[in-house]
C-alpha positions in Angstrom: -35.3 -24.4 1.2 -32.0 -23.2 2.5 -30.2 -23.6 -0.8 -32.6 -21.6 -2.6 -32.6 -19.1 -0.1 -28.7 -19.2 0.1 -28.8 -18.9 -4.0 -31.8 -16.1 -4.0 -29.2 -14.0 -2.0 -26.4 -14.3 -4.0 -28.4 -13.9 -6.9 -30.1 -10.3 -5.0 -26.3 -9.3 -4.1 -24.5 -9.8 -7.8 -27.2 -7.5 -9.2 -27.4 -5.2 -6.6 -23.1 -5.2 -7.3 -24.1 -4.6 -11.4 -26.5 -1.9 -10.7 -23.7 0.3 -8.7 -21.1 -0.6 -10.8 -23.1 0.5 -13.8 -23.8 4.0 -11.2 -20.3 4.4 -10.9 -19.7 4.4 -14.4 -22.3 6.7 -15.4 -21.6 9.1 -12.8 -18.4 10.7 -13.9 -20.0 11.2 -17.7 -22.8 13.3 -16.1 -20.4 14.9 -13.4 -18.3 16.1 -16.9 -21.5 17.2 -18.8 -22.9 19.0 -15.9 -19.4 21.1 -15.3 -19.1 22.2 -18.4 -22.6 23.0 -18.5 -22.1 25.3 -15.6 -18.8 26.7 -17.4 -19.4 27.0 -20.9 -23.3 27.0 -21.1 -23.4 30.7 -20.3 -20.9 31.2 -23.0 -22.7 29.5 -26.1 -24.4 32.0 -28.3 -25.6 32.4 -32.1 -22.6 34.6 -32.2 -20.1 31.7 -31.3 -21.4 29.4 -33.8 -21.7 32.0 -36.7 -18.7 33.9 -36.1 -15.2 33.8 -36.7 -12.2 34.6 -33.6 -12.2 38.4 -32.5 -8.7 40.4 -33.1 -6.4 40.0 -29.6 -7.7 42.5 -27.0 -11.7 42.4 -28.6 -14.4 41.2 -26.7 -16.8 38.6 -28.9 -16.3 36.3 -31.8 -16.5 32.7 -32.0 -15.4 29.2 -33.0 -17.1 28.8 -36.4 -13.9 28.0 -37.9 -12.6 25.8 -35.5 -15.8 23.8 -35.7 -15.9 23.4 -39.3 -12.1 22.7 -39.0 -12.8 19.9 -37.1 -15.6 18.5 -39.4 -13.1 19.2 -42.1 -10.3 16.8 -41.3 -12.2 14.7 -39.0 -14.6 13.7 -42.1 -11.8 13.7 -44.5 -9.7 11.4 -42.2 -12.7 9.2 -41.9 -12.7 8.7 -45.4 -9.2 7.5 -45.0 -9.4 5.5 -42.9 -13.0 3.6 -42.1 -13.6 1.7 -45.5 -9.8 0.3 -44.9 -10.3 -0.7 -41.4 -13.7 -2.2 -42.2 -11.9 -3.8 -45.0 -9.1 -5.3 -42.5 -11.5 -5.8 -40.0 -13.6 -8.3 -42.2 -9.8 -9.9 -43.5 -9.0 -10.7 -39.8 -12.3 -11.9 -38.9 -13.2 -14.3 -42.3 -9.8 -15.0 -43.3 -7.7 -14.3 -40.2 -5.4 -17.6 -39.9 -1.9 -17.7 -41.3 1.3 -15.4 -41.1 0.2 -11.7 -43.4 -3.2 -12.1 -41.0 -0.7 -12.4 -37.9 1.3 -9.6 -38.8 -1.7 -7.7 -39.8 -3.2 -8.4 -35.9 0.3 -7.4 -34.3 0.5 -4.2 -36.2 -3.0 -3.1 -35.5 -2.8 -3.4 -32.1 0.8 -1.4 -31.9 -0.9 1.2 -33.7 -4.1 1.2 -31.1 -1.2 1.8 -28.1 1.0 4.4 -30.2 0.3 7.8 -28.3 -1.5 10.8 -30.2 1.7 13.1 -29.8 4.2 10.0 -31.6 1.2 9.9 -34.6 1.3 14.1 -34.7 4.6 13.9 -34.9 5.4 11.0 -37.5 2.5 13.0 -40.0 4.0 16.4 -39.3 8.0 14.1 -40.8 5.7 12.5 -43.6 3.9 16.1 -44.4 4.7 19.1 -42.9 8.6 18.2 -43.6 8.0 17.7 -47.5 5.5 20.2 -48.2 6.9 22.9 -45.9 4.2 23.5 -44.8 1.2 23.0 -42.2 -1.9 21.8 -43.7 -5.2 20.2 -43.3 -4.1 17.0 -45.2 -1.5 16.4 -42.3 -4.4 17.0 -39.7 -6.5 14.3 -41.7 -3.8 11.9 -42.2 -3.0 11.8 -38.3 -6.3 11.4 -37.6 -7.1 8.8 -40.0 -3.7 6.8 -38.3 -5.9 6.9 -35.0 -9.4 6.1 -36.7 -7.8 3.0 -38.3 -6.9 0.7 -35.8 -10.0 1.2 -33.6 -12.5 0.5 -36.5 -10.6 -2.5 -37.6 -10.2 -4.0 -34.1 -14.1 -3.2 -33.5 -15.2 -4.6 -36.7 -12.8 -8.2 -36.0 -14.5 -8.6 -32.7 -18.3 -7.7 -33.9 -18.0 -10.0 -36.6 -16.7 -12.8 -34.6 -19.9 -12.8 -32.9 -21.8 -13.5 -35.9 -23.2 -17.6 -34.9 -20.8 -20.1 -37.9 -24.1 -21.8 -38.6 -25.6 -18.4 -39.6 -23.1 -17.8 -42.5 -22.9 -21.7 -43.2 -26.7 -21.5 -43.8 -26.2 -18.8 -46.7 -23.6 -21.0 -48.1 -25.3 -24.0 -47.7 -27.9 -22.1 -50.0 -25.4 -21.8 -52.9 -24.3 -17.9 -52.1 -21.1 -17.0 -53.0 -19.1 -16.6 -50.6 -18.5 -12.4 -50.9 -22.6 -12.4 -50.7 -22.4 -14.1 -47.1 -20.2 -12.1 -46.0 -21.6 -8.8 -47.4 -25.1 -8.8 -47.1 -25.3 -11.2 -44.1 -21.9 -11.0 -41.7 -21.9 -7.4 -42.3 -25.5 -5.7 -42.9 -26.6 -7.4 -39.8 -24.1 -6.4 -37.7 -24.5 -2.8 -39.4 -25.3 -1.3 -35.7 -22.9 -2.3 -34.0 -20.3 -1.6 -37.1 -21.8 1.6 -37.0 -21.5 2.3 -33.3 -17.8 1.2 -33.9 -16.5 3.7 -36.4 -18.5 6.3 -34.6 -16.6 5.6 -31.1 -13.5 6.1 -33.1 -14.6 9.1 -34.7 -15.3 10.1 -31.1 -12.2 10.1 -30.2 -10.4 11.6 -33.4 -12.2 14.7 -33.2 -11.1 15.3 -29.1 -7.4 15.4 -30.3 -5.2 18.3 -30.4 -1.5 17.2 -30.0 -1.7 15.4 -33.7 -3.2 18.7 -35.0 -1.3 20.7 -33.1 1.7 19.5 -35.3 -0.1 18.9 -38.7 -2.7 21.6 -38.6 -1.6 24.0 -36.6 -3.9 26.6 -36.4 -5.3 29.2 -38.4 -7.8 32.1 -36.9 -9.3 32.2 -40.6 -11.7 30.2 -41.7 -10.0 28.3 -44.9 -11.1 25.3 -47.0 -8.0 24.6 -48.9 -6.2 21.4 -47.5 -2.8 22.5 -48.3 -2.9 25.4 -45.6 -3.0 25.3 -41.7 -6.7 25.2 -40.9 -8.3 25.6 -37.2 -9.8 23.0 -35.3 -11.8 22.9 -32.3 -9.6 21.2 -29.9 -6.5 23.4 -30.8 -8.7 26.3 -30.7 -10.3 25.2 -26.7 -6.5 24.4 -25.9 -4.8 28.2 -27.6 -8.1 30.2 -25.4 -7.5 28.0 -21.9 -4.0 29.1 -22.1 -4.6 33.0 -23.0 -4.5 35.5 -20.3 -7.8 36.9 -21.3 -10.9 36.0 -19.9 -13.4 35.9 -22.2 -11.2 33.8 -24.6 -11.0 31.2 -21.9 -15.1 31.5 -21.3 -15.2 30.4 -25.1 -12.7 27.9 -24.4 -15.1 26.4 -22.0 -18.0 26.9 -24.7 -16.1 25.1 -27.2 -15.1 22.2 -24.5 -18.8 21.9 -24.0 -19.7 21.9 -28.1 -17.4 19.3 -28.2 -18.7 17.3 -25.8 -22.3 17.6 -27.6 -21.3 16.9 -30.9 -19.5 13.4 -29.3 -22.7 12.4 -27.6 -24.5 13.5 -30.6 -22.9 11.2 -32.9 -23.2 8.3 -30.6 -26.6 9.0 -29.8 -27.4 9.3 -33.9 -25.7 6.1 -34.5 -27.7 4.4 -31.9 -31.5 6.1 -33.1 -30.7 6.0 -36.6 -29.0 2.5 -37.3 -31.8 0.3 -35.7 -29.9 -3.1 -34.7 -32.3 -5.7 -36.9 -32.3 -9.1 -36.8 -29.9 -11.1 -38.5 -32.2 -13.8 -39.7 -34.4 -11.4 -41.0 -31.7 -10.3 -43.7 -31.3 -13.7 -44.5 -34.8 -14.1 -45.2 -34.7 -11.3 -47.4 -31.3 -12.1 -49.4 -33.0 -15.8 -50.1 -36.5 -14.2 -51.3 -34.3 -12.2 -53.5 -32.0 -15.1 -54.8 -35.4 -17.3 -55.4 -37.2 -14.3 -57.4 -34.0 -13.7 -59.4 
């Protein structure tokens, strides 16, 4: 009786430990959201959506360039950059033994601990430098250089956890090997891929320093990707700094968009990609091998 009363307590304080450590770590994301409710909420209009910057010294205007800016070179890095890391991703994880899979690893995870400003800067040599100019293509390209290691690095580990007697199953079957790894390793991890390349997206679109020297700026809204285009983060960091006040109320407005469309993505990735059983795609791969 004393043991398992002795092991009911231990067993009462490790969760009680889980439950405020999961409190701590939840705290500080509503503490954020919350302040820049308070600061920016005010601020957010139809007119801040739908409108383009104000001259200097005009009160009004809004961020509808730097938003679509951001969607701009965030998407187009995206494409860049997420079918190669899922590509690399699924090399490291089926295939990852021997030295071009070790080299591939090591220079992965230098790229995941090379700072934002060191990225800006080596796009704005590779770009800016040799076209003379800033341009949405550099903004893309950094950005894509961020996105890459992440999703690859995600999509390794996710994969990993995929049970060996699952894909030796398929294979036992007679599938090829490219339809194991396809339509079983990789449509039923598609959440959790998904959730993945949307953390990394995440995080592209909150940087400035990389756009800073690719981008740049512009206070016109512009679609060609040979010019300086605006983004959001550049556009909350050039209004924070301004001496006027209500550019730095729609610098808080814009901090607090940005915050939205992050948890917005995450929360669509999570609602729209239903997790589904792994077995279950099995089950419908062999139905469709046996009818074929």
């Amino acid at each position: 009786m004393k043991i398992s009363r002795k092991r009911a307590l231990k067993n009462y304080f490790f969760y009680t430990c889980l439950i405020l450590s999961s409190i701590v770590v939840i705290i500080p994301l509503f503490m954020v959201f919350f302040f820049l409710l308070q600061k920016g909420g005010s601020s957010l209009s139809l007119d801040f959506f739908f409108n383009n910057p104000k001259p200097v010294g005009e009160i009004g205007g809004g961020m509808k360039h730097a938003i679509l800016g951001s969607f701009y070179m965030v998407g187009l890095g995206s494409l860049i950059a997420v079918p190669l890391g899922l590509v690399c991703g699924v090399y490291l994880s089926e295939f990852g033994k021997g030295k071009i899979a070790s080299l591939l690893r090591f220079t992965i995870d230098l790229l995941t601990g090379v700072p934002s400003i060191v990225v800006g800067i080596f796009a704005y040599l590779i770009f800016v430098v040799s076209m003379k100019s800033f341009s949405a293509i550099a903004g893309a390209f950094a950005l894509s250089i961020i996105i890459l290691p992440i999703v690859t690095r995600t999509t390794e580990e996710i994969l990993k956890l995929i049970p060996k007697h699952v894909k030796e199953a398929g294979l036992a079957l007679g599938l090829p090997r490219w339809k194991v790894i396809v339509f079983i390793v990789v449509k039923g991890s598609r959440s959790s891929l998904m959730t993945g390349i949307i953390l990394a997206i995440s995080r592209a679109a909150g940087e400035t320093a990389p756009l800073l020297f690719t981008a740049f700026g512009s206070m016109y809204l512009s679609y060609s990707p040979d010019e300086p285009m605006a983004s959001l983060p550049v556009q909350i960091y050039n209004y924070a700094i301004s001496p006027y006040d209500d550019w730095q109320k729609q610098a808080w407005a814009g901090a607090f968009t940005l915050i939205i469309i992050v948890l917005g993505l995450n929360l669509f990735a999570r609602f729209y990609f239903v997790r589904k059983d792994i077995y279950r795609s099995i089950k419908k791969l062999f139905t469709r091998q046996t009818k074929d």
